[in-house]
N, C-alpha and C positions, 0 to 999 in steps of 0.2 A: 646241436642236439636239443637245447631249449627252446627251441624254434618248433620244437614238438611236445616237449618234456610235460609241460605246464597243462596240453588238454588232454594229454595219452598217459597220463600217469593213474596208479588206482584211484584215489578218491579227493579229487581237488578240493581246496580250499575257495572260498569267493575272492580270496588273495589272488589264487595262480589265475582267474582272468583278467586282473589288471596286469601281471608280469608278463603276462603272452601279447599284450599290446603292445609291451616295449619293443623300437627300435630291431630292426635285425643285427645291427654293428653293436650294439650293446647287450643282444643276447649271446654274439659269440664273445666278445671282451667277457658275460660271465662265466661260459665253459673253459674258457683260460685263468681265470681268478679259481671255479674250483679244482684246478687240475693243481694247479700251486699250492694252492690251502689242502690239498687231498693228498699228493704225492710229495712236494718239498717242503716245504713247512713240519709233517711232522718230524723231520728228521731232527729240528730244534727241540725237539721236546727231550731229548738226549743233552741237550746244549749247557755247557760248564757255565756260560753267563749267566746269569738271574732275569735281563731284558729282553734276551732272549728267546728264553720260556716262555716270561709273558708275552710278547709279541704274536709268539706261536698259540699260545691262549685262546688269545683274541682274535686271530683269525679262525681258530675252528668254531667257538662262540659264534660267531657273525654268521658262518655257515652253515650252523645247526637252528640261528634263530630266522635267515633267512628262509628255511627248509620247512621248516614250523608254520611260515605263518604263509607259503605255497601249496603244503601236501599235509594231508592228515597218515604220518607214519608212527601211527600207536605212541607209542613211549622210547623208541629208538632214536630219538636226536635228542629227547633229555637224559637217557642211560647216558649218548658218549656227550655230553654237557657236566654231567658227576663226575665222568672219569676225567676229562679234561682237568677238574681243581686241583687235579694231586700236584697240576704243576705250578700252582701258587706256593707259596711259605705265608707263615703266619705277619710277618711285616705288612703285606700285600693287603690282606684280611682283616688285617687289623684297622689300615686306611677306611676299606670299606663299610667298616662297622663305628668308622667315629673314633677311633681310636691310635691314632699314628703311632710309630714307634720312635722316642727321643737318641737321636741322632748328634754324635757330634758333628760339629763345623768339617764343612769338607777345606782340608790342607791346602794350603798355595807356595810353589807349586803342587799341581798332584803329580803321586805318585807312580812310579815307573810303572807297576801294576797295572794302577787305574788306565795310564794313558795306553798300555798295549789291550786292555781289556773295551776300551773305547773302537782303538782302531779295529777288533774284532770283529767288533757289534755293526762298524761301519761296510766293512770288506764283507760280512755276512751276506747284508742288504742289498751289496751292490752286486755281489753275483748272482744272485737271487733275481734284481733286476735285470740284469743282461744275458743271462740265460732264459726268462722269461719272452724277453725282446727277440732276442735267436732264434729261439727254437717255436714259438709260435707268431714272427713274421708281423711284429705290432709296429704299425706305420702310422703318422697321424696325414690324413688325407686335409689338407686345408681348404679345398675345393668344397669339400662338402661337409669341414667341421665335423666330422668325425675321426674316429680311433679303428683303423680296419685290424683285424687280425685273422693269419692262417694258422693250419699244421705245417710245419716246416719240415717236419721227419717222418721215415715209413715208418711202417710195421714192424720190419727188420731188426732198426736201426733203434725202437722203442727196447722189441723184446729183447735183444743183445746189451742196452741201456742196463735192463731190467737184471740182468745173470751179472752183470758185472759189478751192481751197487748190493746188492740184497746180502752177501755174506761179511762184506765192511761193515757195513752198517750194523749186522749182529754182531760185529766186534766194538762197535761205536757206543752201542746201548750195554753191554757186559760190561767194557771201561767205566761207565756213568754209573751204574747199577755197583759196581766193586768200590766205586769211589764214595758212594752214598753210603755206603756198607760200613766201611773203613773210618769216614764223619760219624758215624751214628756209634761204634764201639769206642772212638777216642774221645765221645762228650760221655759216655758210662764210664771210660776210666777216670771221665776229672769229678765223677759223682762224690759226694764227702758220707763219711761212713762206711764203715766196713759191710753192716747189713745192705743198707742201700745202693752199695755201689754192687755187692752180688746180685739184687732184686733189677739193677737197672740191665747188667750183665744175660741175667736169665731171661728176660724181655725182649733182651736184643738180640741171642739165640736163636727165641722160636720166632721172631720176626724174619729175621737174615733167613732161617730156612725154611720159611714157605715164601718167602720171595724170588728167593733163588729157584725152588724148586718151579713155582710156576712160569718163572721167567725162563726157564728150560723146556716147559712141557709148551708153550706158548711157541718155541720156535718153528714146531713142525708145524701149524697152520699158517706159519707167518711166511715159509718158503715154502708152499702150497704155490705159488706166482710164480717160479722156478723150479721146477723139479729136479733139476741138476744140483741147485741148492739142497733141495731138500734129501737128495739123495749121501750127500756129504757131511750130513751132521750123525753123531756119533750114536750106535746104537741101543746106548741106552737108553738115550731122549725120546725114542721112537717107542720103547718100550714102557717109558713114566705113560708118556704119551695114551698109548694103549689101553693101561692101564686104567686110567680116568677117562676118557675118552666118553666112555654113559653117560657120565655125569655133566658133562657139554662144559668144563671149567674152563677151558678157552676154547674161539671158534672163527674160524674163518666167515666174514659175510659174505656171503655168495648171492643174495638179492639181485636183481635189475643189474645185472653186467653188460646186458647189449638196451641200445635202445629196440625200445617201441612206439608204435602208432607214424612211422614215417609214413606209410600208405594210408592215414588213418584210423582213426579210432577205431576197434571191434568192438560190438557189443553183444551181449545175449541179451534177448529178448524173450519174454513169458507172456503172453497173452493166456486170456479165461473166457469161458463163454459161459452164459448159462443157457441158449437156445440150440445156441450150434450153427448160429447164422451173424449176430451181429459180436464181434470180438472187442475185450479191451486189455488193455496192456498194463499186467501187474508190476506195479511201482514200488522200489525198495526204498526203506528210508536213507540208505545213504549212498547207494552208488548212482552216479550220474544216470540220468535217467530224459525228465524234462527237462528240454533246453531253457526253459522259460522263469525255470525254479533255480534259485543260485544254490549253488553245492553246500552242504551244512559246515560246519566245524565237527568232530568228534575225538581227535586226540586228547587224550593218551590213550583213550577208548579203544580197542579194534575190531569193528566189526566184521566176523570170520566170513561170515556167508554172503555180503560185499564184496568183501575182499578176493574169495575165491572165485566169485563171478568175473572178478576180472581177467584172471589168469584164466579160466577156460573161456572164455574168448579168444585168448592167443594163440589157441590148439585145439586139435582133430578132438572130438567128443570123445576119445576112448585114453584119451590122456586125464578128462576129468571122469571117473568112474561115479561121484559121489551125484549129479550133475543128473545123473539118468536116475538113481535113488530120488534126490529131489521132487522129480518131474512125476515118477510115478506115486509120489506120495499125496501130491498135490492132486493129481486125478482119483485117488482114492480119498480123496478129502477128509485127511489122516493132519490131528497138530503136532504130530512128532514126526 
């Protein structure tokens, strides 16, 4: 898919034409890197370990700053760049700010703990590797000093994947979520003072229930991928759901799910005339246009009327209705 991603996307970066130069074996090696950072990876973000998290961190990081500095997508890889930090602690933060947290000497031996919470972190990594190796078919070709890699599985064999993990894993993140809950009320019970230990009590409260709550109303987009799923979860969830639902407080992305531009780039094109005989071709400041001109930078910025241009390229003119408004405003040589 990168092998197209990079010139048929909305509005490139002068980045995505050095990335579309790379290598064909190293564009599919990265639709396998983000399928792992996209699909498996976040499942650590639920992860009891602490290196864990971070690890999963850092790959989404990597992902959103490779994304950035390929595609101009508004402010959407730094929204989920914020929401990724919730999975630091302040130790973490504290490193980065210059300020380490004083630690005692780590034991010799270590302890039982430590060492099964090691081999965790190991056994994580290694299936993670071998299931990457499996199921996307990654061979090192010596021949030709490259890294080949396929799809090893169907359609099928994906969606049936898909029904069989999605409601574990809402059990996976409620465990992690109950157990954060359960830490966060047993450090209010060791608070000292009677006032302050109500105050931290009360805090802890209205935190715990709008976490919960959203973490409930969050589930009906999240088995949106499933509708079997989503048809199993209790109906009141559906109804919070409902509820708020206007107010967009959680949301499924549904953007760019299929590729585009395998057949090539679409473009809309606007020519003006002022004789009626000799035409030129109205150029927008940020959608690709001339070849000859490198594409701007604009994020976090998003330019709508760009943007839209792109999508009605992709479709029959009567799927963009605003498109004919346009056209006819510009021959009544109207600035609104």
């Amino acid at each position: 898919a990168l092998t197209y991603h990079y010139e048929a996307q909305c509005i490139p970066t002068p980045g995505a034409w050095f990335a579309h130069q790379l290598p064909v074996w190293f564009q599919k090696l990265s639709v396998v890197a983000t399928y792992v950072i996209e699909v498996a990876v976040p499942v650590l973000f639920f992860a009891p370990l602490r290196r864990l998290r971070l690890f999963a961190f850092y790959c989404q990081v990597l992902l959103q700053v490779l994304i950035i500095l390929t595609g101009n997508y508004n402010f959407f890889n730094v929204l989920t760049i914020v929401l990724a930090f919730s999975l630091l602690d302040e130790e973490h933060v504290g490193r980065w700010l210059g300020r380490p947290k004083k630690r005692q000497g780590s034991a010799w031996p270590p302890s039982l703990g430590s060492v099964l919470a090691t081999l965790l972190e190991l056994s994580t990594y290694g299936l993670l590797l071998y299931w990457t190796v499996q199921h996307f078919g990654l061979e090192i070709n010596w021949d030709k000093k490259l890294l080949d890699s396929k799809v090893a599985f169907t359609y099928h064999e994906f969606t049936t994947w898909v029904r069989t993990v999605t409601l574990p894993l809402v059990g996976v993140a409620f465990l992690s979520l109950s157990w954060e809950i359960l830490v966060a009320m047993y450090r209010c019970a060791c608070v000292r003072g009677c006032f302050w230990k109500l105050w931290a009590t009360l805090q802890w409260a209205i935190m715990a229930t709008a976490t919960v709550s959203l973490f409930a109303i969050s589930l009906v987009p999240f088995t949106y991928i499933d509708h079997e799923s989503n048809g199993k979860l209790w109906p009141g969830i559906h109804q919070m759901f409902g509820a708020v639902e206007r107010f967009q407080v959680v949301n499924s992305y549904g953007l760019f799910r299929r590729m585009t531009g395998v057949g090539g780039r679409p473009e809309v094109v606007l020519e003006g005339s002022y004789d009626g005989h000799s035409w030129t071709e109205i150029e927008f400041m940020y959608k690709p246009g001339n070849v000859s001109v490198a594409p701007p930078v604009v994020a976090p910025h998003q330019p709508r009327l760009d943007w839209q241009l792109w999508f009605a390229a992709l479709g029959p003119h009567h799927s963009s209705p605003w498109f004919s408004a346009l056209v006819h405003r510009l021959l009544q040589g109207q600035r609104d």
